[in-house]
SETIZA-192607 format. One line per 10 residues: number of its first residue (from 1); for each residue x, y, z of N, C-alpha, C, O. Coordinates in steps of 0.2 Angstrom, whole numbers, plus 2048, in hexadecimal, padded with zeros to 3 digits. Layout:
<atoms>
NUM) X/Y/Z/X/Y/Z/X/Y/Z/X/Y/Z | ...
</atoms>
This chain:
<atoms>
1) 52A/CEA/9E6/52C/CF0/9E4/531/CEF/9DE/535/CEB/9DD | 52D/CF4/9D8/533/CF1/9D2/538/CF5/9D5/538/CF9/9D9 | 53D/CF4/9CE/545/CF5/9CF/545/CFD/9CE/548/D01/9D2 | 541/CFE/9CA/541/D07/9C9/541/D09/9D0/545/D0C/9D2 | 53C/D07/9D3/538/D0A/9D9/53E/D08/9DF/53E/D0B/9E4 | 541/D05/9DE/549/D04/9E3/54C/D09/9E1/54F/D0E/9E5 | 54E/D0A/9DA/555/D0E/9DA/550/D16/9DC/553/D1B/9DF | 54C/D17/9DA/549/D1E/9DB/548/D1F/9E5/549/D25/9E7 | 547/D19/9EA/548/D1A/9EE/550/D1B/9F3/551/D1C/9F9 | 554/D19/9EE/55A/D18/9F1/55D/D1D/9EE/563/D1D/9EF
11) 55B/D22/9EA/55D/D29/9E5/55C/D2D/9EB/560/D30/9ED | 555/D2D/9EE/555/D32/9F4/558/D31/9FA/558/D36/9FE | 55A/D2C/9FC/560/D2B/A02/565/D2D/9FF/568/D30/A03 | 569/D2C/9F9/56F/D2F/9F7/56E/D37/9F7/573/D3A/9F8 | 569/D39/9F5/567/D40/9F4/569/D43/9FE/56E/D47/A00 | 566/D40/A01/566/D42/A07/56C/D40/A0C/56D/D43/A12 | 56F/D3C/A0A/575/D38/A0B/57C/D41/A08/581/D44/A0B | 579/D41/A04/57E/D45/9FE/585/D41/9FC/58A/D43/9FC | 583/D3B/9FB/588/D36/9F5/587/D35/9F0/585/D30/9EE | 58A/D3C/9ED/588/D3F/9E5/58C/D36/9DF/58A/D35/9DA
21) 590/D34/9E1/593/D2E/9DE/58B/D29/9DC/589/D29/9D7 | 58A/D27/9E2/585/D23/9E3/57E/D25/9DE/57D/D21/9D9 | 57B/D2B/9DF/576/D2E/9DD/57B/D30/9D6/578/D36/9D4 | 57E/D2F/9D3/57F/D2F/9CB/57E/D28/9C7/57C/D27/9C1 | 580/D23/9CD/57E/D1C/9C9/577/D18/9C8/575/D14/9C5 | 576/D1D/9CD/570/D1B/9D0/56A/D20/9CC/564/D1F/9CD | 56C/D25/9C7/569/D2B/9C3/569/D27/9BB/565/D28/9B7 | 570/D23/9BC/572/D20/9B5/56F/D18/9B2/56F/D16/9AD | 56B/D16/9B9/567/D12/9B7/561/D12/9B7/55E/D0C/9B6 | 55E/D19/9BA/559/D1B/9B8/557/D1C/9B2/552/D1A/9AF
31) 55B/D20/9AF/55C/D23/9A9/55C/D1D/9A4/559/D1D/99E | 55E/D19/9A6/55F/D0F/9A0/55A/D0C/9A1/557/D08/99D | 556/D0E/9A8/550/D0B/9A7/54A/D0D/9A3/546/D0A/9A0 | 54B/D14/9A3/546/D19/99F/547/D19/997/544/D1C/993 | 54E/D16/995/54D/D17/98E/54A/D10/98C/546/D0F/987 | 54C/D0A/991/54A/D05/98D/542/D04/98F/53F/CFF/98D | 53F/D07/993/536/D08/995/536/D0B/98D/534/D07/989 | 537/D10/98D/536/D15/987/537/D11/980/533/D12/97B | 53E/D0B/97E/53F/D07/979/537/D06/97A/532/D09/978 | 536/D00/97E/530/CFB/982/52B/CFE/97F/526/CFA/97F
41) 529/D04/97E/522/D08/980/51D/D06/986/518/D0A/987 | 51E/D02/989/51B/D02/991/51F/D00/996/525/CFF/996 | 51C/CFF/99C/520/CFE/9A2/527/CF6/9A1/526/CF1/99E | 529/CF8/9A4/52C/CF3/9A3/52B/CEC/9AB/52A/CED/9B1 | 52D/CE6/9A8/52C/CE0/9AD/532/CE2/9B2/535/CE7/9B2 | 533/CDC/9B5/539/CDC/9BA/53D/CD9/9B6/543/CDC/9B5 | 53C/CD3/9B3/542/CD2/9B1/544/CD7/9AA/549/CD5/9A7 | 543/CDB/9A7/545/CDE/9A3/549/CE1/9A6/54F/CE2/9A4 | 546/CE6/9AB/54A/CEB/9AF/553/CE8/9AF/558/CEA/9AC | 550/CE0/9B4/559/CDE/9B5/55E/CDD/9AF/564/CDD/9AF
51) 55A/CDB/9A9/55F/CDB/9A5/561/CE1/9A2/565/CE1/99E | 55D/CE6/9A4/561/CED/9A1/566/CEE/9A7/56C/CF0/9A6 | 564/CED/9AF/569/CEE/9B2/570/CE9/9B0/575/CEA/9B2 | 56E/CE4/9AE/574/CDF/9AD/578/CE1/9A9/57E/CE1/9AA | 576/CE3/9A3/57A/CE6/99D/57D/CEC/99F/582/CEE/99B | 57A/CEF/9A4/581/CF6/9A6/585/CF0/9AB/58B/CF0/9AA | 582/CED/9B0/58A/CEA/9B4/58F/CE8/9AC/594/CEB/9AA | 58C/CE4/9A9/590/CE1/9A5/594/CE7/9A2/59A/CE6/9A1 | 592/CED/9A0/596/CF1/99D/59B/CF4/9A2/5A1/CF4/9A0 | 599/CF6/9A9/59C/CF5/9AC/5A3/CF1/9AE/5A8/CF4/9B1
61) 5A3/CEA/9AC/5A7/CE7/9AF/5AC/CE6/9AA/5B1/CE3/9AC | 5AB/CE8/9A2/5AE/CE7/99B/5B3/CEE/99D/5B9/CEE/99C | 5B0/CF3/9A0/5B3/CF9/9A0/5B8/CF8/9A7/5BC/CFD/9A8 | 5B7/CF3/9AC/5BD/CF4/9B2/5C2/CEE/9AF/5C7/CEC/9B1 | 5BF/CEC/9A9/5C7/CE6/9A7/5CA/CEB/9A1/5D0/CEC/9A1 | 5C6/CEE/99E/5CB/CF6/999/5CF/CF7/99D/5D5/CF5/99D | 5CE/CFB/9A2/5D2/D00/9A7/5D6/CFC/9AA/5DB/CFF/9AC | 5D6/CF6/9AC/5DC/CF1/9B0/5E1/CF1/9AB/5E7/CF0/9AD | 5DE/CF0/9A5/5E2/CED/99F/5E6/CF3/99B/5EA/CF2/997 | 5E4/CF8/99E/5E7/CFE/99B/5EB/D02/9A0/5EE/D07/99F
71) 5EC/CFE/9A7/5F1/D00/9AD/5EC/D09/9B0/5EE/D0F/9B2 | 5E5/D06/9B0/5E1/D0D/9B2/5DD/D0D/9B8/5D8/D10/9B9 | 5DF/D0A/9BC/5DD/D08/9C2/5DA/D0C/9C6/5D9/D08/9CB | 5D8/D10/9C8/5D6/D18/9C9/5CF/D17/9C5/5CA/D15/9C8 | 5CE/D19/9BF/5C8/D14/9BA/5C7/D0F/9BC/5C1/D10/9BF | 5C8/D07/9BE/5C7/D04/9BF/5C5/D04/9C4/5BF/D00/9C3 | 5C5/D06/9CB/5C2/D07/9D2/5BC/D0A/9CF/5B8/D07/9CC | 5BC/D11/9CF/5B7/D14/9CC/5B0/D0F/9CA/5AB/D0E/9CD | 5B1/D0D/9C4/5AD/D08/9C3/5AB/D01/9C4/5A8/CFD/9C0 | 5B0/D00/9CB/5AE/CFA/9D0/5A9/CFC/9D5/5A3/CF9/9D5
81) 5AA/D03/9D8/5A7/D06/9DC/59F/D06/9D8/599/D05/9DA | 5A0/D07/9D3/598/D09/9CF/593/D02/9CD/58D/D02/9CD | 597/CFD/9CB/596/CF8/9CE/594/CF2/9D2/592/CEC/9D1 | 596/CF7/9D9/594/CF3/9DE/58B/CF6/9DD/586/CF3/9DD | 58D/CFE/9DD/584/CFE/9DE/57F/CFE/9DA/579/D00/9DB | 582/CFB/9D1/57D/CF7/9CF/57B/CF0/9CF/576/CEF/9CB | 57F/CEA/9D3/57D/CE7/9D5/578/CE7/9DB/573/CE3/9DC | 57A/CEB/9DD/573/CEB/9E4/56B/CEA/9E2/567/CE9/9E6 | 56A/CEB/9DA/566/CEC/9D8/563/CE4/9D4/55D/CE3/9D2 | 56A/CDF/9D3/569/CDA/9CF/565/CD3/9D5/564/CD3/9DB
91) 564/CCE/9D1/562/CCA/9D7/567/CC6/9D9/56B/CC4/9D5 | 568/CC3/9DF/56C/CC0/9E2/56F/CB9/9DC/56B/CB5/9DA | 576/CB9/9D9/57A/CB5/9D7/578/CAE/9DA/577/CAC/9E0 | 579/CAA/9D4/579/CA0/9D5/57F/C9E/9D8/584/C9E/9D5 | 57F/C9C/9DD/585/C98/9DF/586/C92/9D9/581/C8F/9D6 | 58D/C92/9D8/58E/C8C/9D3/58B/C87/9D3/589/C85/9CE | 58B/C84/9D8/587/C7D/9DA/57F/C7E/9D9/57D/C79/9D5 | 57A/C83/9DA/574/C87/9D9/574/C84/9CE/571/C80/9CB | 57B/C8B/9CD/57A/C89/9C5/57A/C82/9C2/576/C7F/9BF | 57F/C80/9C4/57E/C7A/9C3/57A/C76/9C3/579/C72/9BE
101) 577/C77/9C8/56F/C72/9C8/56B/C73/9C3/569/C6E/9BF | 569/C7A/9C1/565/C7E/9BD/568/C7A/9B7/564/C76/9B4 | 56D/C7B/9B4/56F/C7B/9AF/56F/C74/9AB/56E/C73/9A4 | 56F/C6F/9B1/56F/C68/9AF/568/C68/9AF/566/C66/9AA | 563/C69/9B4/55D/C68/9B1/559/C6A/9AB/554/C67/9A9 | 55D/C71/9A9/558/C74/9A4/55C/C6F/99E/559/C6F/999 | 562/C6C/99F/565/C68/997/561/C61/99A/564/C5D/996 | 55C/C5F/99E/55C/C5A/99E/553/C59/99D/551/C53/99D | 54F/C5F/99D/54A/C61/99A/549/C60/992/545/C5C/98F | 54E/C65/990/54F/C64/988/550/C5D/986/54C/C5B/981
111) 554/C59/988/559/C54/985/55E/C54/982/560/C4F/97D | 561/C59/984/566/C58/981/56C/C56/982/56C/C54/988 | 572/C55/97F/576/C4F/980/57C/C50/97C/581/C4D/97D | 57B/C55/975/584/C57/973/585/C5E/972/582/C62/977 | 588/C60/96E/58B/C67/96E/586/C6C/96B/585/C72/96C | 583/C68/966/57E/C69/95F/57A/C6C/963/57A/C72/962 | 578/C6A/969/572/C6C/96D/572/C72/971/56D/C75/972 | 576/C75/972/57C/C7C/977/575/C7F/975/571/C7E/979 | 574/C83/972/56F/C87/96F/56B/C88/973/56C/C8D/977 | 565/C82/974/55F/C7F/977/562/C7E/97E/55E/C80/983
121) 568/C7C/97F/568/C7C/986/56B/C83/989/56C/C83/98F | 56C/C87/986/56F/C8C/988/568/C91/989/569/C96/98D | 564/C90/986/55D/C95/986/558/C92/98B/554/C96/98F | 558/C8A/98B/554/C88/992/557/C89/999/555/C88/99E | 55F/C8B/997/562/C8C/99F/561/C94/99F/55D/C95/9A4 | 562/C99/99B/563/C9E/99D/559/C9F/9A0/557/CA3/9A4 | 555/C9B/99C/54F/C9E/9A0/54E/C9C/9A7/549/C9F/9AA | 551/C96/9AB/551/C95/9AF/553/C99/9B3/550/C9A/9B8 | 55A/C9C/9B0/55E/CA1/9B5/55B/CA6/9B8/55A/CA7/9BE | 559/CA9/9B0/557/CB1/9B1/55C/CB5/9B5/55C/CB4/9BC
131) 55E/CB8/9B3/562/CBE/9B7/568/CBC/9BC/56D/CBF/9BF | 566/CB5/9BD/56B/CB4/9C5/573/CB0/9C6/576/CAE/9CB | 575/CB1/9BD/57A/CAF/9BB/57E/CB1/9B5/57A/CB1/9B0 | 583/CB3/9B4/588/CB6/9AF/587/CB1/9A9/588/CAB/9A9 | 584/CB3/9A4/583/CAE/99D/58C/CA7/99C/58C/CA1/99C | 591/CAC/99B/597/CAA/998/597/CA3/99F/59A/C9F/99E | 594/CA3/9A5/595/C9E/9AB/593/C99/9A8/595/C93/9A6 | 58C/C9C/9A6/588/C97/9A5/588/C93/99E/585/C8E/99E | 58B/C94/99B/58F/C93/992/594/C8E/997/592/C89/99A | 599/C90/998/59C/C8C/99D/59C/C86/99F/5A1/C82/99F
141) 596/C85/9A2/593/C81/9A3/58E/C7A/9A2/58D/C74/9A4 | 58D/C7E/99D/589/C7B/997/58D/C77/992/58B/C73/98E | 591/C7A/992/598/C77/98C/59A/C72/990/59B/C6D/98D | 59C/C70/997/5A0/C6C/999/599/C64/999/59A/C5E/997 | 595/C67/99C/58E/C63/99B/58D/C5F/995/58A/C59/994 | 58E/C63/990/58B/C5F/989/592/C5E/985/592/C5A/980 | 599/C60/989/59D/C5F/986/5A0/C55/986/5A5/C54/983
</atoms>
């Protein structure tokens, strides 16, 4: 089942539910997935879907560090709560040690070996990844490896 076909099933239990909260994040990325099908002009894969869904958590999570940081806490929950249920949508997170593996495998496919390389090793971890780890971890990572 793609991810549309989840959030459109889980739009009618909130509808039935009556969790108007829920069924607007849940309307909000419908609506993100249809303009980037529409960018696309065809359907889209799965992983395209998650990284449209990734880039609302990430916006998400830029906007609950504003609001912390502006003493808006009130906002901040708000867009914790909206968060939790667009991740429901993401694929299950790497445990560190998971990334790690990944990371070292994919820098030891390339060969790489200094800083120069970040690039190439950065583009053969993130296809590894796909979707199942925050980029900046994985930079993170990658930096102390080749550091």
């Amino acid at each position: 089942m793609s991810i549309l076909s989840e959030i459109q099933e889980q739009m009618k239990i909130a509808m039935k539910s009556r969790d108007a909260d829920r069924l607007n994040v849940l309307r909000f990325l419908k609506a993100k997935l249809a303009e980037a099908k529409i960018a696309q002009n065809r359907e889209l894969t799965e992983e395209e879907e998650i990284v449209v869904i990734q880039k609302n958590a990430k916006m998400r999570k830029e906007a609950i560090k504003q609001y912390q940081q502006n003493d808006r806490l009130n906002l901040a929950e708000l867009e914790q709560n909206e968060l939790k249920i667009i991740q429901e949508f993401l694929p299950q997170q790497l445990s560190e040690g998971e990334l790690e593996q990944l990371v070292w495998e994919a820098i030891a496919e390339i060969g790489a070996t200094t800083m120069q390389d970040m690039g190439k090793a950065m583009g053969a971890s993130m296809k590894k990844i796909a979707g199942r780890a925050d980029g900046k971890k994985v930079q993170e990572i990658v930096r102390r490896k080749l550091g």
